[in-house]
N, C-alpha and C positions, 0 to 999 in steps of 0.2 A: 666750401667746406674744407678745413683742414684735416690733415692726416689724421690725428685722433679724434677728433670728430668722427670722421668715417669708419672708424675704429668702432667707438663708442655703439654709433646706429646698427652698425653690424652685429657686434655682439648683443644688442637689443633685439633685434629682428631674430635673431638665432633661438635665444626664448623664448619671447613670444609664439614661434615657430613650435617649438618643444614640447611650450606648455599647451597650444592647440590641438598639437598631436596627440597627446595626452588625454588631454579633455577628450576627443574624440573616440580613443582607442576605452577609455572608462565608459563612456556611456556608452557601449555597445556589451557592456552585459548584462545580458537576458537572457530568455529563454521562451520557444514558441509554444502553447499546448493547442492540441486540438483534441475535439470530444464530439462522439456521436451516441446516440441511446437507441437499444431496441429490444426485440425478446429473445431469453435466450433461456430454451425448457422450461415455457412457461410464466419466466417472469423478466420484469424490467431492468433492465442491466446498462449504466454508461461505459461505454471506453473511451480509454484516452491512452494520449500520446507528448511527450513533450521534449524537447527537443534543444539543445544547448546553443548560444549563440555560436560557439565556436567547436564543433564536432571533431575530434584529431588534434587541435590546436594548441599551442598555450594558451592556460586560462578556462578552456571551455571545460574543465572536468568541477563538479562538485558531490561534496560527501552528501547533502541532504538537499530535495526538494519535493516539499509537500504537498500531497492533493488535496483541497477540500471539495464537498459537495455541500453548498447554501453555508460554508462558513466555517464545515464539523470537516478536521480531519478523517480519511478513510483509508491515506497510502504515505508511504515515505519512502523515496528510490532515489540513490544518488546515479549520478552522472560520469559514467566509466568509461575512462581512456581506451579502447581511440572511439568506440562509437558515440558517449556522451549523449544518451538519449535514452528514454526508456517506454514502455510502454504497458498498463495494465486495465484490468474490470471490476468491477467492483457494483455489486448489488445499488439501483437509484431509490432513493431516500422513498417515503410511502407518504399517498396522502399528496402527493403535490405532480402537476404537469407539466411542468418547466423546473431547471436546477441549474445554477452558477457554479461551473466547476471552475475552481481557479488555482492554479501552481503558486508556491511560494518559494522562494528561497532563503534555506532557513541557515545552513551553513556556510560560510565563506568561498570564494571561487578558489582553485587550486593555486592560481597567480598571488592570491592576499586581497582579492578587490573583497569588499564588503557585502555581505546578504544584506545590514541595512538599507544599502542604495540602489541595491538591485529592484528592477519595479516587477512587480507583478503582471503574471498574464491569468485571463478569463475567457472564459467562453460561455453562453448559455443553450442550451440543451431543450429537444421536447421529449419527453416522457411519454411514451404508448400506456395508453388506458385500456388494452384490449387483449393483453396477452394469458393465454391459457394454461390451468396449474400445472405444475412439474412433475415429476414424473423420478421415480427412487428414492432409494434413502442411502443410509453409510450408520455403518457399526462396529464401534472397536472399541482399540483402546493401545496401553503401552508407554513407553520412557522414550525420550527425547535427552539429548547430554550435548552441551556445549561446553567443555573442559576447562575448568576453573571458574567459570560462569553462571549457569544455569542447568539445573539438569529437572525436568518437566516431567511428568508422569498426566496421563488425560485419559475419559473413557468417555464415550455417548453415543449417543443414537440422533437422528436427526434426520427428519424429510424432507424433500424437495420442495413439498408443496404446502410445508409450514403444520402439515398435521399434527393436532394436540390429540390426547396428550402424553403422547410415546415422546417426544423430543426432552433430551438432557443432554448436559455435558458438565463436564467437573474436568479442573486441575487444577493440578497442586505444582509445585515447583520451591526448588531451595535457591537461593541467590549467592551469588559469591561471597558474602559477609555468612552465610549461613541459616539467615532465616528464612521461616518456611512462610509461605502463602496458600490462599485456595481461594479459586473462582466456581460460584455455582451458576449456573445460569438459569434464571425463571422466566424469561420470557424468548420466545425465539420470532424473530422480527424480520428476517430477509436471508433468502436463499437462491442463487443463483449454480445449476447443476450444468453442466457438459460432459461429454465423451470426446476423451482424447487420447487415440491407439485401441488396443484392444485387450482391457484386464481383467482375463478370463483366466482360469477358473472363479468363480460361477460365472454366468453371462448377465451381464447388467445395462441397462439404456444409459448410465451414466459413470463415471468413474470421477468425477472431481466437483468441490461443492465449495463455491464460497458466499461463506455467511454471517451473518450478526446476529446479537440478544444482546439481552440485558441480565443484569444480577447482580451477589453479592458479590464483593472483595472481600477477603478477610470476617466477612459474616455482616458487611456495611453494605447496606443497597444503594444504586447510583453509578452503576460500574457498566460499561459495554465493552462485550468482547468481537471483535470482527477474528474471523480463523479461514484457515483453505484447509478442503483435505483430498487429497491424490491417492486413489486406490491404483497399484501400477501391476499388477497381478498378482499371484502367489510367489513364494510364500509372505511376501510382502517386505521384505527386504528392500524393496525402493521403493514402498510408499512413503510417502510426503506427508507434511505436516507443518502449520504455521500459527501464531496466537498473536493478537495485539490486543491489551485489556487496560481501559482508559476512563477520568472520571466522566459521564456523561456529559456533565455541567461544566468540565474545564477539561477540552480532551487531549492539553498540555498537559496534562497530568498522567504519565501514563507509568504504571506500576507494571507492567508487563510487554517486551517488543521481543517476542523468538520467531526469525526468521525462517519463510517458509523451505523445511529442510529435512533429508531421508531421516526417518524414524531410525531410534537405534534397536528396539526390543518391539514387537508387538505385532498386529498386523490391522490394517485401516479395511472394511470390508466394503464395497457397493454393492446392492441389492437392488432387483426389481423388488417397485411398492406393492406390499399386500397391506391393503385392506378390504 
């Protein structure tokens, strides 16, 4: 082998090298979920957790990764430096014993690698058929303002244990362009309740409710709203509040995402259920 010959193989081998490193350092983005179901105040509830290929790292942060259940969006939580991981619960679908919870990645990694080539992860789930009704309800109302963006106004009433037909909710909200929306909600479909700290005045079994229905957008039926709501004591100055309102049928389609966030006027209330 002559001196540029050996030239030649070297700088070959050096690429090839490069582009193997390459290859290899691409296909390690993903991302782990894992998911467990059980009851929680009465009804069926999964959690999950999922988890960035690279926690702290370059690369491992992203702005969006999707939860679905059997297919249907239910959560959207990006991936924040340095923990890169997130974790949530979310009411399990009705009518069924087993559920495909799977992560997607719907935004790009913070490096530039691609969500198209990112692969998905899954897990599936059993559903308890035996958990017993819930217990509270929540009644308010009040404005929400994300400054130059969204400013929400919402009122309802709402039980734990799905009881008709006291349950409503309604909001309205203005969008940055200025127009106005309203969600009614006619049907109320999953309610998962917990007590978390203690938000008293009055005394409640519960203090936080996350749930879904159905209803109109704009007076158009085919719309579900998933919401949380956070009683955090009097005078309610840090109660919580969240809305995602999506078309049922394409729940890419989503005409409402206000993140779950202190109330700015109003006060969100937990009550023991009377009936």
């Amino acid at each position: 082998m002559n001196k540029r010959t050996g030239w030649v193989f070297l700088i070959g081998a050096l690429v090839i090298g490069f582009l193997g490193g390459a290859a290899g350092t691409a296909s390690a983005h993903d991302f782990t979920l894992t998911a467990t179901a059980s009851c929680v105040n009465g009804a069926p509830v999964i959690s999950y957790t999922a988890i960035s290929w690279n926690p702290g790292g370059v690369g491992g942060s992203n702005a969006e990764i999707d939860i679905l259940f059997d297919g249907v969006k239910v959560d959207a939580q990006p991936f924040t430096f340095p923990t890169d991981q997130f974790t949530g619960q979310m009411p399990a679908p009705s009518a069924t014993n087993k559920v495909i919870v799977k992560g997607v990645a719907i935004a790009n990694w913070d490096d530039g690698f691609l969500a198209s080539d990112t692969p998905s992860s899954s897990v599936t789930v059993n559903v308890p058929s035996n958990c017993s009704p819930g217990t509270g309800r929540f009644t308010g109302g009040g404005k929400q303002v994300i400054v130059g963006v969204v400013t929400l106004t919402k009122g309802f009433e709402v039980d734990c244990d799905l009881h008709q037909p006291s349950n409503n909710l309604e909001i309205n909200w203005m969008d940055a362009s200025g127009g106005s929306h309203h969600f009614h909600m006619e049907t109320f479909d999953s309610a998962v309740c917990t007590l978390n700290g203690n938000p008293i005045p009055p005394k409640s079994p519960v203090n936080t409710i996350v749930a879904s229905g159905t209803g109109r957008f704009d007076g158009v039926l085919g719309y579900t709203v998933q919401f949380t709501l956070i009683d955090n004591g009097e005078p309610g100055t840090n109660d919580k509040a969240g809305f995602m309102v999506f078309e049922t049928a394409n729940p890419s389609n989503v005409v409402l995402a206000f993140p779950l966030m202190t109330i700015t006027t109003g006060n969100i209330q937990a009550h023991v259920d009377q009936k």
